[in-house]
N, C-alpha and C positions, 0 to 999 in steps of 0.2 A: 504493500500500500504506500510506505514511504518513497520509493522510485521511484513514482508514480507521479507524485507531489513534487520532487524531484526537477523532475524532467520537464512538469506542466511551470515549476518558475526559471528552470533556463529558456524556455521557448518564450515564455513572457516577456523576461529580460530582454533576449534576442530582438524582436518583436519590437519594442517601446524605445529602448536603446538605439537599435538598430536601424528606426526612421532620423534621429538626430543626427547620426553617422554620412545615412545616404549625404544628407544635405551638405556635406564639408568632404562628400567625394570620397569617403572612407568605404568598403561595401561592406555590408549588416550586419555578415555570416562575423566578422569580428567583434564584435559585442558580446556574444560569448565565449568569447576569448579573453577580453578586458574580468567579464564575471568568474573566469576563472582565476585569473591573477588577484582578484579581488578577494574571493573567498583562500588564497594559495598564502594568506598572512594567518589566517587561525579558521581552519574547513570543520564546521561543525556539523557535515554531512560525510567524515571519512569512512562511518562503518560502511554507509550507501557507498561512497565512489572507489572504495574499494571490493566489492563488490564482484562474482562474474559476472554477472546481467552485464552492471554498466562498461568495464572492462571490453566484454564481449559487445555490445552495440557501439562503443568507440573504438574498437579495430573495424570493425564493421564499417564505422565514416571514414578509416584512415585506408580502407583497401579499396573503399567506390572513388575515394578523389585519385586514387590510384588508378582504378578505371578509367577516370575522367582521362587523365593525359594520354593514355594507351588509345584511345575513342577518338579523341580530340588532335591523334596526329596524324595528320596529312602528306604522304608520303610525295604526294603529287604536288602538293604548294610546296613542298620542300624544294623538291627537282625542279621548280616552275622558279626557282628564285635568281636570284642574279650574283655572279662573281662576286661583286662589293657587299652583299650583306651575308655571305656566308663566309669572307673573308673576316667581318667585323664581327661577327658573333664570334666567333674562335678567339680571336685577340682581344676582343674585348673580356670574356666572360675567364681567358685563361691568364689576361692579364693580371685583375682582379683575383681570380687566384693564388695568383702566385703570391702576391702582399699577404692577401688572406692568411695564406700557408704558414707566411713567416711568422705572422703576430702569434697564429694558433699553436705554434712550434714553442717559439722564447717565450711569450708572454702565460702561455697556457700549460705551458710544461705536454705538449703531447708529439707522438713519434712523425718525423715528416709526412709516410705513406699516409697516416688518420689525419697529418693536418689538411693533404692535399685532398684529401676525400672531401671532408667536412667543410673547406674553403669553397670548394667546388660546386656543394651541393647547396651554400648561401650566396651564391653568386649568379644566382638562377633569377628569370624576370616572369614578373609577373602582369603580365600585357593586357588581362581581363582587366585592372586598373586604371590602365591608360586610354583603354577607347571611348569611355565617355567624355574623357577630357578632352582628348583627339579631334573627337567630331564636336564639339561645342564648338571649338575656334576651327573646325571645316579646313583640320591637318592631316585627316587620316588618307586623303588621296593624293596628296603632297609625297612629295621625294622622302623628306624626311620623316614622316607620317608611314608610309607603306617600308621606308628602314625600320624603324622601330618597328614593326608589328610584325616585319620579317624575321628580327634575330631575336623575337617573342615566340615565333612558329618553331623555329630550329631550335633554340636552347632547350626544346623538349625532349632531343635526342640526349642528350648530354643530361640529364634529367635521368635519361632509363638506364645510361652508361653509368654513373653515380651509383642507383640503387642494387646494379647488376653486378659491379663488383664489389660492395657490401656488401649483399647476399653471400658471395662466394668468400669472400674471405671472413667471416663472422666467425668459423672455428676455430682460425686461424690467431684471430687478432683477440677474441674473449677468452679461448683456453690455451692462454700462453702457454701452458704446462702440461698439455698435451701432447700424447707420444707421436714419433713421426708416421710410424703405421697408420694409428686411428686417424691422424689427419688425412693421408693419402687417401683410405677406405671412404670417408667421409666425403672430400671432396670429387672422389669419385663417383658416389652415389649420386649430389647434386648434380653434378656433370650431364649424367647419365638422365636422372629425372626431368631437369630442361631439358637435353638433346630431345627424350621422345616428346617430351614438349612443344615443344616447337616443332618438331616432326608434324605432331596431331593438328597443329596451326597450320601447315601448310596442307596438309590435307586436305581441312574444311574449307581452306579458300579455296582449292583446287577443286573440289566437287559443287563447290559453288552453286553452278548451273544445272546440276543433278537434281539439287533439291529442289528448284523452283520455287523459293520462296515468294514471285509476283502473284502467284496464285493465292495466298494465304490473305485473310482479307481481314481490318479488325486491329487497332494498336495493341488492345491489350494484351491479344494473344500472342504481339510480336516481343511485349514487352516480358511477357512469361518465358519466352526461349531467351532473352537477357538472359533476367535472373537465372536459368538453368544454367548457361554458359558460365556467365559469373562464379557462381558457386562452383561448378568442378573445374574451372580452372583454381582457384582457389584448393580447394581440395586435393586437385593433384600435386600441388605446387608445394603444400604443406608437408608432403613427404620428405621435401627433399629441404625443408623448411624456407623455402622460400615463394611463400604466398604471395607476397610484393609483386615479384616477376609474374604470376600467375596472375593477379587483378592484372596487370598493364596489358599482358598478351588476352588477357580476356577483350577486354576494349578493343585492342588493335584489330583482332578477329571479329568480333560483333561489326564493327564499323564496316568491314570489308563483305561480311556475310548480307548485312541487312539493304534491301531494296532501294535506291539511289531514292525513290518519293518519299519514302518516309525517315530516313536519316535525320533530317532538322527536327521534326517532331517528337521524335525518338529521342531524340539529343535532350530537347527539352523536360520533358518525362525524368529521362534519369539524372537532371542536372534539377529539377524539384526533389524528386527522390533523393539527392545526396546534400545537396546543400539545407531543404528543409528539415527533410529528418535525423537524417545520421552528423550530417554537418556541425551542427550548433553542440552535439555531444560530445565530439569530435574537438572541436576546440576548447571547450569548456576544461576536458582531460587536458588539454596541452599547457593552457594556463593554471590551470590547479599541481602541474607539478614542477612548477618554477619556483626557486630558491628567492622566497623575495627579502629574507632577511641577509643574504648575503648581494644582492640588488643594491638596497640601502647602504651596504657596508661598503661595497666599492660602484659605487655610480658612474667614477671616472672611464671604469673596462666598457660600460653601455657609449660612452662619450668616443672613446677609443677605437672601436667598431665601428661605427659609425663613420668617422672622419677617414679612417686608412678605405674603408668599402668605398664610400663616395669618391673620395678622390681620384681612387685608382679606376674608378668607372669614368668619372668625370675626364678624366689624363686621356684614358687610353681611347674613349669615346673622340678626343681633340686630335689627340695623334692618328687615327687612320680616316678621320670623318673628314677634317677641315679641309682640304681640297677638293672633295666629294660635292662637300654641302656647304661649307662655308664655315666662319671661328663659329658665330652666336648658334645657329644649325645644331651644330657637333656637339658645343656646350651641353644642350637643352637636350640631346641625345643621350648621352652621359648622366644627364640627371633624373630622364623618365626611365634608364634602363635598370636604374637604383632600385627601384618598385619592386617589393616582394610580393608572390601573394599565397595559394596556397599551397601551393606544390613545393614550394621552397623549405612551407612550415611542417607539411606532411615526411619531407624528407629527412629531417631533422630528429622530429617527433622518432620515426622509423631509428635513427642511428643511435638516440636516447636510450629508449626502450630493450634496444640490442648491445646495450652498455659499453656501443662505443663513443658515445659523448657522457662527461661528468655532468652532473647538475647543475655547475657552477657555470660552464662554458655552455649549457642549455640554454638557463636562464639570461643569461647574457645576449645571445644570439636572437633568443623570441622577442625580451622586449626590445633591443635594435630593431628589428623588422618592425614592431610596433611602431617605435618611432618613425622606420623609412612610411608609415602608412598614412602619420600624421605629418609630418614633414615636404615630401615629394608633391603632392597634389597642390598645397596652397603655393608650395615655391614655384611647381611646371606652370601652374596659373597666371602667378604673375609676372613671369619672365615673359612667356610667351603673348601677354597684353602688351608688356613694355615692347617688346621685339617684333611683333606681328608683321608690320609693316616691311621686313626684310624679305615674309616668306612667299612674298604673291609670284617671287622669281622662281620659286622652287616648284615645278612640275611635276 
């Protein structure tokens, strides 16, 4: 009964919160995220959030936004892009890393390989951000408007590159003290459970036109082969313990199986389904297990984060952009690619959870994003008011 009660005041929260948000450009689904940071100072609901239910419906929101980017990648907008923005997503996103790396290295006490991981996977753009801003000031079909939204398409790969070798090295990197047999056996086993995995993806695309799904007639009933998909890729993936790649390939296959007419509507469906329901529990968990007395204790490391991440977006944005697009262009490129949103926090959450991030450097890392979320939007705002007039050249 108390879950229940639970659940009905995060959604509230969500809800109430989450209209004051829209309005300063922030999206909603963070509000319960702020409630969990909120309650992450003294949780008088820990019997509840510790809990399997709730456990189990927040891996639940953490494998559908998993889905989401598996669904949501376009193999073909990818291939359709151009030399310069697949130049810039690289060097932007590996530039950034690399600073990343260093801080997470000396300032963080952790091993290169896990700082490059972990830098990697916070260096990630979060583009759902940006396109209402985009089309307000009537950028998005602009040079520099269709950049931005190009190395927002692509850092999706580098998204599943990130979570994929996680996965595989999670025996590796948690049971230091692990013999070298059971490591081999083990990573063999993984190996072995994605190979047929993917094998089985290629299948179902390949029989594609066997099954004739145009004949099936009815969302909901398209929406129910989802969810079956979902679930045993999930399922099979967990074998090999890694369900992550199993939600992503789920998507990727969904997307490829399902009828070119109803793909948008479909999209829409399970982007209610994941953001309304599983969503808001989803971040609630990720702010509920952030260190906020060690926050308060060192505020400067949030201050820290912050400046080395922007900058070296901001740098590396000027150094491959400004000839492209121009200094002020490149600038404002550099500071909308700063945007996190959830995939970045999903990523994180995932390497927490799997103990290869401390609490410390968690917490650190979520409320930065928080900040790039209040931060980014009123500054892209107003730069781009001040500057507008520059960009009527930009085609």
């Amino acid at each position: 009964m108390e879950i229940f009660l639970l659940f009905a005041g995060i959604f509230l929260f969500t809800f109430f919160i989450g209209i004051l948000l829209e309005k300063i450009r922030i999206p909603w689904i963070f509000a319960s995220l702020i409630l969990g940071l909120v309650l992450a100072f003294d949780n008088p609901f820990s019997e509840l959030t510790s809990s399997g239910t709730f456990k189990f419906l927040a891996w639940l929101g953490m494998y559908f936004l998993l889905f989401l980017i598996g669904f949501e990648l376009d193999l073909e907008k990818i291939k359709r892009l151009g030399g310069f923005i697949v130049k810039s997503t690289f060097f932007i996103i590996l530039f950034e890393a690399f600073f990343g790396s260093l801080l997470i290295h000396f300032v963080f006490g952790y091993s290169w390989f896990l700082s490059v991981l972990i830098a990697l996977s916070f260096a990630t753009v979060g583009e759902v951000v940006l396109i209402p801003i985009l089309d307000e000031f009537k950028l998005t079909k602009t040079k520099l408007g269709q950049t931005i939204l190009g190395i927002g398409v692509l850092d999706d790969i580098i998204e599943i590159f990130v979570i994929l070798i996680a996965v595989l090295a999670i025996p590796i990197l948690v049971g230091g003290g692990l013999r070298l047999d059971f490591e081999i056996r083990y990573s063999l086993a993984v190996f072995l459970s994605l190979f047929f995995l993917f094998l089985f993806v290629l299948l179902l695309i390949k029989v594609k036109r066997k099954l004739n799904l145009n004949r099936i007639r009815g969302i909901e009933i398209f929406f129910l082969f989802i969810l079956a998909i979902f679930f045993l890729f999930i399922g099979l993936a967990s074998y090999a313990e890694a369900a992550a790649i199993g939600a992503i390939l789920a998507g990727i296959v969904v997307k490829n199986l399902l009828p070119k007419q109803y793909i948008s509507l479909l999209e829409s469906r399970i982007k209610t389904v994941t953001y309304a329901l599983f969503g808001p529990i989803f971040f609630f968990w990720v702010g509920l297990d952030a260190d906020i007395d060690y926050l308060i204790k060192y505020p400067l490391l949030i201050v820290l984060v912050i400046v080395v991440a922007k900058s070296a977006k901001i740098f590396a944005s000027w150094l491959i952009g400004r000839k492209e697009l121009g200094l002020k262009p490149s600038i404002l490129m550099g500071i909308a690619l700063g945007v996190r949103f959830s995939s970045s926090i999903v990523i994180i959450k995932f390497l927490f959870e799997k103990a290869l991030i401390r609490s410390e450097l968690y917490s650190v890392l979520i409320a930065s994003t928080i900040a790039f979320k209040f931060i980014i939007p009123f500054l892209l705002s107003c730069l781009i008011k001040k500057w507008q007039r520059g960009f009527s050249k930009i085609n």
